[in-house]
C-alpha positions as CSV (number, residue, x, y, z in Angstrom):
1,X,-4.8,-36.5,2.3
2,X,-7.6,-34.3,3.2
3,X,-9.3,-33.9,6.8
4,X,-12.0,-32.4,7.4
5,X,-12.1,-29.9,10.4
6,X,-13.5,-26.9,11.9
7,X,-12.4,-24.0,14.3
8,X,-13.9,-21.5,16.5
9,X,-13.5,-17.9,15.2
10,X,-15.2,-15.9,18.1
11,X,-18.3,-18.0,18.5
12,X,-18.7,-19.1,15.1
13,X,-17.5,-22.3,14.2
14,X,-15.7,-22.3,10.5
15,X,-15.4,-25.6,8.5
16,X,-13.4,-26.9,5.9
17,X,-10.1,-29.1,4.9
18,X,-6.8,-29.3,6.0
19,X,-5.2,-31.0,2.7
20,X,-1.2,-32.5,4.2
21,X,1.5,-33.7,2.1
22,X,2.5,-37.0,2.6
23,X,4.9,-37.7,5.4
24,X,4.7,-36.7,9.2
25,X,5.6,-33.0,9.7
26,X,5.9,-30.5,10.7
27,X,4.3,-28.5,7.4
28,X,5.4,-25.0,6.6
29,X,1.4,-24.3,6.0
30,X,-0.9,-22.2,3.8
31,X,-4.0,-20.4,4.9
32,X,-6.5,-19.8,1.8
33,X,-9.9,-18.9,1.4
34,X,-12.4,-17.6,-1.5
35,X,-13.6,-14.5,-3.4
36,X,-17.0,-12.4,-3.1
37,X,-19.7,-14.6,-2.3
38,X,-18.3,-18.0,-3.2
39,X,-17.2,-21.5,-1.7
40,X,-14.0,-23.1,-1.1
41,X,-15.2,-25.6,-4.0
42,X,-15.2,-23.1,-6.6
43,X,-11.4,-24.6,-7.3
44,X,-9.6,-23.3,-4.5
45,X,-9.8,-26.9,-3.7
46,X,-7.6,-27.4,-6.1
47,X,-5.1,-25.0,-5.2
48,X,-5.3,-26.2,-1.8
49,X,-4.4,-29.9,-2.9
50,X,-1.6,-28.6,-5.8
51,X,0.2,-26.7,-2.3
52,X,-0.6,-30.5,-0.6
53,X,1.3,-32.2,-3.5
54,X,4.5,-29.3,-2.9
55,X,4.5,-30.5,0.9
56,X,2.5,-27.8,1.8
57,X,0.2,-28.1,4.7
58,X,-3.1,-26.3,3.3
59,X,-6.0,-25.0,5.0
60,X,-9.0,-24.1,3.1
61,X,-12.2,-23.3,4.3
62,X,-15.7,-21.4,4.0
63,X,-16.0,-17.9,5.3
64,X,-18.5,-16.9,8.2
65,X,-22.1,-16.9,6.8
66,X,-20.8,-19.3,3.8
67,X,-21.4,-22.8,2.6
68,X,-20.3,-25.2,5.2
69,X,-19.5,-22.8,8.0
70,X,-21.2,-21.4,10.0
71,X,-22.5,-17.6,11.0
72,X,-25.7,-15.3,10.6
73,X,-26.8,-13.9,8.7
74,X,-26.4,-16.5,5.8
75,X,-24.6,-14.6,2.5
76,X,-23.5,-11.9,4.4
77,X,-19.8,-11.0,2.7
78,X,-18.3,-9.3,6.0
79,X,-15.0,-8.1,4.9
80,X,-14.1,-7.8,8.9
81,X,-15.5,-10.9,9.8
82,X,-13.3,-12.8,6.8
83,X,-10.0,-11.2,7.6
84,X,-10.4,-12.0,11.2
85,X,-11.8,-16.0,10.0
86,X,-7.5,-16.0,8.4
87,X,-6.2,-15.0,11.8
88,X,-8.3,-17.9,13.2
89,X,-7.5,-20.3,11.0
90,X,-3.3,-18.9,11.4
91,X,-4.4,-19.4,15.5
92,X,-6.0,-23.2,14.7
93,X,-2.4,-24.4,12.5
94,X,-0.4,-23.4,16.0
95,X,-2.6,-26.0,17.7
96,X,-1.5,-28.6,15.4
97,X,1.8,-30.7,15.6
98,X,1.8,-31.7,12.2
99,X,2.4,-27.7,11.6
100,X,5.4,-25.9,11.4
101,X,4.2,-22.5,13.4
102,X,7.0,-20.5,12.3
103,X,6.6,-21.0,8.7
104,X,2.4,-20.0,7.9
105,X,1.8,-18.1,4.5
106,X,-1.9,-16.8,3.3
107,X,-3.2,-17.0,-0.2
108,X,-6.0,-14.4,-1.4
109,X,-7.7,-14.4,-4.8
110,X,-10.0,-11.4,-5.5
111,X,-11.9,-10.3,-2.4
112,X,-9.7,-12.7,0.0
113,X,-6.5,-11.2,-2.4
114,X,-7.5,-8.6,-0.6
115,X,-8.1,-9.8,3.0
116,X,-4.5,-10.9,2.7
117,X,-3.0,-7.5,2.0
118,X,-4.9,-6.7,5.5
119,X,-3.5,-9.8,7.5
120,X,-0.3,-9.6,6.5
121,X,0.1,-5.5,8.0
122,X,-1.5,-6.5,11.3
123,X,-0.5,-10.1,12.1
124,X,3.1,-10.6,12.6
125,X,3.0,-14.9,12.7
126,X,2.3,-14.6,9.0
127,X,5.6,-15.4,7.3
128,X,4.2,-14.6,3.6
129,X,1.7,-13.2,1.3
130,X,0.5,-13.9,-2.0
131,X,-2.7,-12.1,-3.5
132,X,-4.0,-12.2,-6.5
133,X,-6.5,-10.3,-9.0
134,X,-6.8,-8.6,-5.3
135,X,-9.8,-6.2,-4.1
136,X,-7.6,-2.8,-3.7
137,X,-10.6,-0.4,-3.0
138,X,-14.6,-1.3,-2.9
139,X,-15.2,2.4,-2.8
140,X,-13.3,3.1,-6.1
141,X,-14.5,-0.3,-8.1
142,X,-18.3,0.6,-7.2
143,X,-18.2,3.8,-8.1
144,X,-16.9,2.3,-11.6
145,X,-19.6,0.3,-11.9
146,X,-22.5,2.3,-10.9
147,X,-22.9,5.8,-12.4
148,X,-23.0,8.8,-9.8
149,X,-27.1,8.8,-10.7
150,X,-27.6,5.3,-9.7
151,X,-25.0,5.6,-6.6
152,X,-27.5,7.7,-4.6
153,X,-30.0,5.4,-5.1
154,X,-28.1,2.2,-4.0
155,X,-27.2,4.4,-0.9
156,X,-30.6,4.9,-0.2
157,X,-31.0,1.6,-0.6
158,X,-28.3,0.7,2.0
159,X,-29.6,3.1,4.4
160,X,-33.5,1.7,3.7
161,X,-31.9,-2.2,4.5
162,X,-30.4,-0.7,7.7
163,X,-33.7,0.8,9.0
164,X,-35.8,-2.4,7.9
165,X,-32.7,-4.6,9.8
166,X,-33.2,-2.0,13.2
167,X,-36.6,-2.6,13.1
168,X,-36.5,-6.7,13.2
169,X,-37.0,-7.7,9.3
170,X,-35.0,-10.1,7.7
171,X,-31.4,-8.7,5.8
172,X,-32.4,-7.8,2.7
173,X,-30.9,-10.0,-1.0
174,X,-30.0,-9.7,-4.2
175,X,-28.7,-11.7,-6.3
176,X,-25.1,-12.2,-6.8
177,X,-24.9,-12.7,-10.3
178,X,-27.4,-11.9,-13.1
179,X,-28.0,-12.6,-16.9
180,X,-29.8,-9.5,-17.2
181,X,-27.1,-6.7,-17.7
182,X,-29.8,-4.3,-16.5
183,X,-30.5,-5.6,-13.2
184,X,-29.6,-5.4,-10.3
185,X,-26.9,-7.7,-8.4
186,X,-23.8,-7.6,-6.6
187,X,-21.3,-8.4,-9.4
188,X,-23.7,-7.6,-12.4
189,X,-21.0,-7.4,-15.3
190,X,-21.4,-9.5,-18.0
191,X,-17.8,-11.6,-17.4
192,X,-18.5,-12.8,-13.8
193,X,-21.7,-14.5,-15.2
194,X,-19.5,-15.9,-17.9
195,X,-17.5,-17.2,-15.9
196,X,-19.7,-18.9,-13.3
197,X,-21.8,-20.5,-16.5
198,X,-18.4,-22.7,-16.7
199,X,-17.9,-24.1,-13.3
200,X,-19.7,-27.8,-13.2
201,X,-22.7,-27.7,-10.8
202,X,-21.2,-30.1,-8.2
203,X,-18.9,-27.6,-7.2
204,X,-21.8,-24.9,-6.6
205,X,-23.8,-27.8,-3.9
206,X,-23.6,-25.0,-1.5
207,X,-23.5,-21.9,-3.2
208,X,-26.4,-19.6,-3.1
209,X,-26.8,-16.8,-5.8
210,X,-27.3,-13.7,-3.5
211,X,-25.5,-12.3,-1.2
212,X,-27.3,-9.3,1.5
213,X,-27.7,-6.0,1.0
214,X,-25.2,-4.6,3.1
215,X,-22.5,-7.5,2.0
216,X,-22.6,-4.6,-1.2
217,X,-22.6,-1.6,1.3
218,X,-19.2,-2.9,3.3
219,X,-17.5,-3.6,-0.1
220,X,-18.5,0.3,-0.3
221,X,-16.1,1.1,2.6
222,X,-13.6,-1.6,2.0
223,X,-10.2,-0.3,1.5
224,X,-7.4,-3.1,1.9
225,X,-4.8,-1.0,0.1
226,X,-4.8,1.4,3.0
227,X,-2.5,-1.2,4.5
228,X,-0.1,-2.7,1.6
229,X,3.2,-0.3,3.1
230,X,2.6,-2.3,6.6
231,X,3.2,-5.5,5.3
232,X,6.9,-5.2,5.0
233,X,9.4,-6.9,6.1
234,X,6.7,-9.9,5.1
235,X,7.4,-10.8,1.3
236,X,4.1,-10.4,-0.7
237,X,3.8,-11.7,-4.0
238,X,0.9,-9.7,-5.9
239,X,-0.4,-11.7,-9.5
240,X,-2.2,-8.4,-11.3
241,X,-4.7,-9.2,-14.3
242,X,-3.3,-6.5,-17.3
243,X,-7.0,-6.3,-18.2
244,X,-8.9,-7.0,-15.1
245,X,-12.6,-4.8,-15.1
246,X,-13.5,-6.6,-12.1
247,X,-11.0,-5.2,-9.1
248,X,-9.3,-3.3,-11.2
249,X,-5.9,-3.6,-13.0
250,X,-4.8,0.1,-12.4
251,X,-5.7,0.3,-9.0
252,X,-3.3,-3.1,-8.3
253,X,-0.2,-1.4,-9.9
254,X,-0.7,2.0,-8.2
255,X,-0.9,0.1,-4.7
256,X,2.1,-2.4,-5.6
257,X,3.7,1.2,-6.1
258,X,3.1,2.0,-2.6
259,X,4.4,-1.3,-0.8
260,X,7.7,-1.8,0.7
261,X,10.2,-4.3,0.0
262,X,10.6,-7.6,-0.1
263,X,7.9,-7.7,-2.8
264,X,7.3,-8.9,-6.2
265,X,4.8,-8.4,-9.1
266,X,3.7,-10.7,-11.8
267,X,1.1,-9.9,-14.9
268,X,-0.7,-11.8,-16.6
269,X,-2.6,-11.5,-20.0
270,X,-6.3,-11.5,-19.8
271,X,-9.6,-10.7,-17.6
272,X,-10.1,-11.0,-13.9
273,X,-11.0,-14.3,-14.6
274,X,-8.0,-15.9,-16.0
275,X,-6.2,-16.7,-12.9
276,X,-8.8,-19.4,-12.8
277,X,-9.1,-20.7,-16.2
278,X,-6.3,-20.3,-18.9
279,X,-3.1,-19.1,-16.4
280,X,-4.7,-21.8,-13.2
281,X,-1.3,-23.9,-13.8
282,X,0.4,-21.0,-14.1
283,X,-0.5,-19.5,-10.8
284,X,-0.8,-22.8,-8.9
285,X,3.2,-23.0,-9.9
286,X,3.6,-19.3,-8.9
287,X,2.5,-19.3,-5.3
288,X,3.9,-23.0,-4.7
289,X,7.9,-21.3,-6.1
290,X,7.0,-18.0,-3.6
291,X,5.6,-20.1,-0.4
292,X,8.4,-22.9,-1.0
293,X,11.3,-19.5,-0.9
294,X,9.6,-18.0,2.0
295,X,8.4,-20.5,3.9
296,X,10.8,-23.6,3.0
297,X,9.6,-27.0,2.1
């Protein structure tokens, strides 16, 4: 069953769907959210429903600024804003009956993989983590993507957007996504536009393809693997991409490296991407074994 709710998150009211399993409760329950600039329909839906089907209590929703939630300014990716939407939707499951309050995991998948890492260090009422194809540094990615040449101009850029923002304008945009591999957008490699070409347009109803400047400039200063040794004694389960270009595969293993136990690592074969498309059973069935050890069933 799915119910549609919403919850306040410091003045901002976030929306989404709580997905139950059948029966009465209480729910060990599951906090999950999406990547860089999408919507919970871009399947996490899915995963939400496959945790439903484990007697899982799932809550999925859109972050601040994003499809059905609210927040200003629209397609702004606030890494801060998103990690504090987890601890409000954790804060939202204690209000509920049908919850188990002592058993709340979060899933993460890319740039929410990485949120996790963060909620799991600082919020003790979270009882597991998984993340996976996780964000480890937004400072380290970018400057794999954009050569030191270019990086002074997209600082200038940042610092231009700022000034124009001071002074009253409107944020500024670009797109999220592009077919050209020479211009300019958030996430401008060639496999992240691949990839959206497969989902089926219902599922982008509310998606927009831009995201603001400065959603691009906090990615710069985004470090969530500053905090993977705090989330011990809280089991995290980490799913790594061998080959991921996107958040990169090396910078998952060195951080895994660095947290405490109880932890686990799994690799897959492939992309970034693959999590979603060829290994999606695979890692549905992954996170409903690790929640279902850590958080009963």
């Amino acid at each position: 069953m799915r119910e549609e709710v919403e919850f306040d998150a410091d003045g901002t009211t976030l929306r989404g769907t709580l997905h139950l399993p059948e029966g009465t409760g209480p729910f060990p329950a599951v906090v999950l959210t999406h990547g860089f600039g999408a919507v919970k329909e871009q399947y996490t839906d899915v995963i939400a429903d496959s945790l439903a089907a484990e007697g899982f209590a799932a809550l999925l929703y859109d972050h601040p600024n994003f499809g059905a939630s609210d927040g200003l300014p629209r397609q702004e990716v606030d890494p801060w804003a998103q990690i504090d939407g987890y601890r409000h939707a954790v804060t939202y499951l204690h209000t509920r009956a049908d919850v188990a309050h002592d058993r709340i995991g979060v899933f993460g998948t890319s740039y929410s993989g990485g949120h996790v890492l963060v909620v799991g260090a600082i919020d003790r009422r979270v009882k597991a983590v998984y993340a996976q194809v996780p964000v480890i540094s937004g400072g380290t990615s970018l400057s794999r993507f954009i050569s030191s040449e270019a990086l002074q101009g997209v600082r200038e850029m940042f610092a231009q957007d700022r000034l124009a923002r001071f002074r009253g304008a409107e944020p500024g945009l670009i797109p999220l996504i592009t077919e050209d591999p020479g211009a300019m957008a958030a996430l401008a490699d060639r496999e992240t536009y691949a990839w959206y070409q497969t989902i089926e347009p219902e599922r982008l109803a509310t998606w927009r393809n831009e995201v603001t400047v400065r959603s691009v400039e906090l990615l710069s200063g985004y470090e969530p693997a500053d905090y993977i040794a705090r989330i011990s004694p809280t089991p995290l389960l980490m799913v790594v991409a061998q080959h991921d270009i996107l958040t990169h595969s090396d910078l998952a293993f060195a951080a895994y490296e660095r947290a405490l136990h109880p932890k686990r690592l799994v690799t897959l074969p492939g992309g970034h991407f693959v999590v979603y498309n060829k290994e999606f059973a695979n890692t549905q069935a992954l996170a409903a074994e690790f929640f279902r050890e850590h958080l009963g069933g």
